[in-house]
C-alpha positions in Angstrom: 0.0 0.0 0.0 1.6 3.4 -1.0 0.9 5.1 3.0 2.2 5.3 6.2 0.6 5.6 9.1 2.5 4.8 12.6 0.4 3.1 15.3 0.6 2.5 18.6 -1.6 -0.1 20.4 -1.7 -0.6 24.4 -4.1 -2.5 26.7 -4.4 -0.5 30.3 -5.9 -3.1 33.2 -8.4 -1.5 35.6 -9.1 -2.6 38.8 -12.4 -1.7 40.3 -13.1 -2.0 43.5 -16.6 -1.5 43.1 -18.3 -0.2 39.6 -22.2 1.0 39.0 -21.4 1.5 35.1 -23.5 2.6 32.2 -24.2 0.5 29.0 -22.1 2.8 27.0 -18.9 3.6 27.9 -17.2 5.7 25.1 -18.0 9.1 26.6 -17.3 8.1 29.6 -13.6 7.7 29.2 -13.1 10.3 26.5 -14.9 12.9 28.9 -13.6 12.2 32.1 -10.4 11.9 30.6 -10.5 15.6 29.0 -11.7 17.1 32.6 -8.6 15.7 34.3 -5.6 16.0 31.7 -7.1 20.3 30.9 -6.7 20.4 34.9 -2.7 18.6 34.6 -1.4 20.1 31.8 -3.0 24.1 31.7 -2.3 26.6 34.5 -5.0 29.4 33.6 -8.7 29.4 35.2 -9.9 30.2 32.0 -8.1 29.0 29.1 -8.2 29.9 25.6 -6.9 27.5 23.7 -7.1 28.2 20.0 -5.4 31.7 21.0 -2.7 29.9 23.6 0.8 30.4 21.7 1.2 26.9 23.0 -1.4 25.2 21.8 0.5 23.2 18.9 2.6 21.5 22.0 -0.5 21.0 24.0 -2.0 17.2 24.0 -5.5 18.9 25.6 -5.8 21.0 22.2 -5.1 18.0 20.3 -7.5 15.7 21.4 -10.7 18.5 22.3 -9.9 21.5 20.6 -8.3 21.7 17.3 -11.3 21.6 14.8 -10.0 21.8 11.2 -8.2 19.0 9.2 -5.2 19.6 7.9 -6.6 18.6 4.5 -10.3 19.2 4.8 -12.6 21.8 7.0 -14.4 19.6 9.3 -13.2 18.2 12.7 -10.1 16.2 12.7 -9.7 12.4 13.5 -8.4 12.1 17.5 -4.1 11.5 17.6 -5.2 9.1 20.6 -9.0 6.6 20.9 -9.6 5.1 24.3 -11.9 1.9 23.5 -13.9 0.8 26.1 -15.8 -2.7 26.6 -19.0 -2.4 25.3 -21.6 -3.9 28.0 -24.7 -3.4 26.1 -26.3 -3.1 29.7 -25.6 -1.6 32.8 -23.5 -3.0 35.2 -22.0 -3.4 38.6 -19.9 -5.1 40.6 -16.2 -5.4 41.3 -13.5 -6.9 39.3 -11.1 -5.9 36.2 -11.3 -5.0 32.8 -9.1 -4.0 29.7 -9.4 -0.6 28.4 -7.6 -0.7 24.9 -6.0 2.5 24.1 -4.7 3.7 20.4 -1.9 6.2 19.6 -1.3 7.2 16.4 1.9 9.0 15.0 4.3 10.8 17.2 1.8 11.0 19.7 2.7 8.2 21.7 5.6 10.6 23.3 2.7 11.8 25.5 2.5 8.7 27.3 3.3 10.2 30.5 0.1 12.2 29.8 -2.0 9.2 28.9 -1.0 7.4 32.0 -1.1 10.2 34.6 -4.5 11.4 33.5 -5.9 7.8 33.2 -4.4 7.5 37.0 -6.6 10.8 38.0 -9.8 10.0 36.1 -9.1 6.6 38.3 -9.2 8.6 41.3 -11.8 10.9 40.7 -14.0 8.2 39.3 -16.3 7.6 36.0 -18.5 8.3 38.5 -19.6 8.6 42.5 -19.1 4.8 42.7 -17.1 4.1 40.1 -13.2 4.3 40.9 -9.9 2.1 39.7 -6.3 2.1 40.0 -4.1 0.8 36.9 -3.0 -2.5 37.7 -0.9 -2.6 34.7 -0.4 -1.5 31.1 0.9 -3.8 28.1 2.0 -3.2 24.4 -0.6 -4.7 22.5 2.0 -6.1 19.4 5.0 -7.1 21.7 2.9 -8.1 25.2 5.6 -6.8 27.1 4.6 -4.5 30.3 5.1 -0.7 29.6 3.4 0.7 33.2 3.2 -1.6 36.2 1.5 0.9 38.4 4.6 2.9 39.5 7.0 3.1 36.5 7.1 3.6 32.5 9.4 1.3 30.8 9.1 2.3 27.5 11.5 0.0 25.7 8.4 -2.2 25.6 7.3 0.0 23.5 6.4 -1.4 19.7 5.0 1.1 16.8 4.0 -0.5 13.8 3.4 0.6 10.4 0.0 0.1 9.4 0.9 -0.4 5.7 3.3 -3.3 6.2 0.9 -5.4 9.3 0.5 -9.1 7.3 -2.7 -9.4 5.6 -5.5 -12.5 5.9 -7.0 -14.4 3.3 -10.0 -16.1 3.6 -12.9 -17.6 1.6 -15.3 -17.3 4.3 -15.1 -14.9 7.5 -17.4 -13.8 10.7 -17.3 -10.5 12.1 -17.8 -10.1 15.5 -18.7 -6.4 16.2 -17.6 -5.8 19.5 -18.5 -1.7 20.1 -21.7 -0.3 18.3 -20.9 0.8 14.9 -22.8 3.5 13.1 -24.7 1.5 10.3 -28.0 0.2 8.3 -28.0 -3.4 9.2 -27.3 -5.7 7.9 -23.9 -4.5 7.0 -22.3 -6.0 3.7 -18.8 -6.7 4.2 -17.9 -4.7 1.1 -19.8 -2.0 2.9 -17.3 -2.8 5.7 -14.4 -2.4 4.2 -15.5 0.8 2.9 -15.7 2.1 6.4 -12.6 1.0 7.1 -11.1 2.7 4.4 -12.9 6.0 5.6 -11.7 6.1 8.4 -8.1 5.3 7.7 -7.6 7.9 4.8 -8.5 10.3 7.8 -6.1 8.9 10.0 -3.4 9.3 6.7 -4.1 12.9 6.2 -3.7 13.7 10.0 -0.9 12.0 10.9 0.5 9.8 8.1 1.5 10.1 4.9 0.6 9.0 0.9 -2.6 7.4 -0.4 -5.0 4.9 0.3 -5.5 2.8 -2.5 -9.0 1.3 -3.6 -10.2 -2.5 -3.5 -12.6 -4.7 -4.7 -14.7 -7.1 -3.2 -18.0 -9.4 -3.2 -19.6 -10.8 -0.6 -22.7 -12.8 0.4 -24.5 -12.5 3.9 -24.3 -16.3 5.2 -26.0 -15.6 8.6 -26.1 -12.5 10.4 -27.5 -11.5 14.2 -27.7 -7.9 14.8 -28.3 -6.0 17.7 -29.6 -1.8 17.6 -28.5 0.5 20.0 -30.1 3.9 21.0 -26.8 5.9 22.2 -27.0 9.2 24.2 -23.4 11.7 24.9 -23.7 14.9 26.9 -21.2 17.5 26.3 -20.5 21.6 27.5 -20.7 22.6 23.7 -23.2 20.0 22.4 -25.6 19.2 25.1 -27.3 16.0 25.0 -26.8 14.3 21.4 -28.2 11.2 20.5 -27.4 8.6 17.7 -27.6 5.0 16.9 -24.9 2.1 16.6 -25.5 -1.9 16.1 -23.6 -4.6 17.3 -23.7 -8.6 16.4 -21.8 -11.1 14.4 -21.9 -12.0 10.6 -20.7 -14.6 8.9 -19.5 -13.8 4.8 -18.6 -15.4 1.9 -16.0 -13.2 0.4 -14.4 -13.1 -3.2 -12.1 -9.7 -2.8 -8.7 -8.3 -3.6 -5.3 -8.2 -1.6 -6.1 -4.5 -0.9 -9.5 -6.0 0.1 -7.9 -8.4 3.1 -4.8 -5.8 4.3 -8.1 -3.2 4.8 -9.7 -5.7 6.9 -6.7 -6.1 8.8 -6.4 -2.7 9.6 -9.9 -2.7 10.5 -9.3 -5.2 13.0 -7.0 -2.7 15.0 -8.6 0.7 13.7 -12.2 0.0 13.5 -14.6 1.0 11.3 -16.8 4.2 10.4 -17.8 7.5 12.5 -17.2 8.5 15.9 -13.7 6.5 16.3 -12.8 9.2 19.6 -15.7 7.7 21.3 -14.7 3.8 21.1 -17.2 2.9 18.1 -16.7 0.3 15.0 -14.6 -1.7 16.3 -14.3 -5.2 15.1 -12.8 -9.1 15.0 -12.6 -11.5 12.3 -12.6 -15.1 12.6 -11.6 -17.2 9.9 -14.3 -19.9 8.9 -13.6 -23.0 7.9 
């Protein structure tokens, strides 16, 4: 593929001691997390960030503020996606879970950042009941341990190239969709792939290089179970928005191009469609034989 795009793939454990959680959880972290990294890295009472001679340096501006593409006029793809287990329910209990966490570029040199304003959101809480402490972070590619709850050892570190990851072919495939993604069901897995590419040429603008290259592919729906989801995200600027994501599993039969299968790939660790910054489209594939 004639792109680059650098990527950077963790997997933060969380430790609740007690949790009373929401079926969604998308806005959750990417909220809470704003809140407490604006209070850690910015010194004024009231800032104003797109005026702030040091917003370019500034991770808060990066991830909440900055609103033009660098090759387009709407609202940039996020440098860095916290994704979230999707319950489909509420919750509660104690116990762990894994919160995977996506870097993309340079940005990864703010993992100090990342891990100090996951710690605070820990101690603050997602909400009154709701508090954890980082057991322990791992590099999702090498599995080595970057954070262990008191130190950084980034040497564990492993960035991969998104154009050179090994591809997957595969006559027939299922698709489990794990987070809700924004889509008519059911979804055709050209469709698919078509999101994926979407979303990646928006990732290559912001903070890779080169061009995405097209595909072909057919596909027949074997069996499908789909699941809709009404979603709801409050925030200062917006207010209360509301939108619609499914989840569910399909199985394809699947006649398609190398470009096709390295997409899907991709997919697999990007996800799929809108509304990446809030956890959504993400998928896995499981080969059928």
């Amino acid at each position: 593929m004639t792109f680059t795009l650098k990527l950077t793939k963790l997997k933060a454990t969380l430790n609740f001691s007690q949790y009373n959680l929401p079926y969604w959880l998308g806005n959750k972290f990417r909220g809470g997390f704003g809140s407490v990294l604006l209070k850690a890295v910015c010194g004024y009472l009231k800032p104003e960030c797109k005026s702030c001679h040091s917003r370019e340096d500034c991770l808060y501006y990066a991830l909440y503020v900055r609103d033009r593409q660098k090759r387009g006029k709407s609202q940039p793809v996020r440098p860095i996606t916290f994704i979230p287990p999707f319950f489909g329910k509420s919750v509660s209990g104690s116990g762990k879970f894994e919160l995977e966490i996506n870097v993309f570029g340079d940005y990864i040199r703010y993992l100090p950042h990342i891990i100090y304003g996951l710690r605070f959101l820990g101690k603050v809480g997602l909400n009154s009941k709701t508090k954890y402490v980082i057991e322990s972070i791992t590099d999702y590619f090498s599995g080595k341990e970057v954070y262990d709850g008191e130190s950084i050892n980034a040497n564990s570190i492993k960035t991969i190239d998104l154009a050179k990851i090994p591809t997957k072919e595969f006559d027939f495939v299922k698709i489990n969709f794990l987070t809700p993604i924004e889509a008519k069901i059911p979804i055709s897995l050209n469709y698919l792939i078509h999101m994926v590419r979407r979303r990646l040429i928006l990732y290559v603008n912001e903070y890779g290089e080169g061009f995405v290259p097209d595909y072909t592919c057919q596909d027949e729906i074997v069996e499908s179970k789909w699941k809709n989801h009404r979603l709801t995200h409050r925030s200062k600027r917006g207010g209360m928005r509301e939108f619609y994501g499914c989840t569910g599993s399909a199985t394809y039969k699947v006649e398609a191009d190398e470009n096709a299968f390295k997409l899907l790939s991709i997919g697999e660790l990007i996800g799929a469609g809108a509304k990446a910054s809030f956890g959504m489209g993400f998928f896995r594939l499981q080969t059928v034989v």
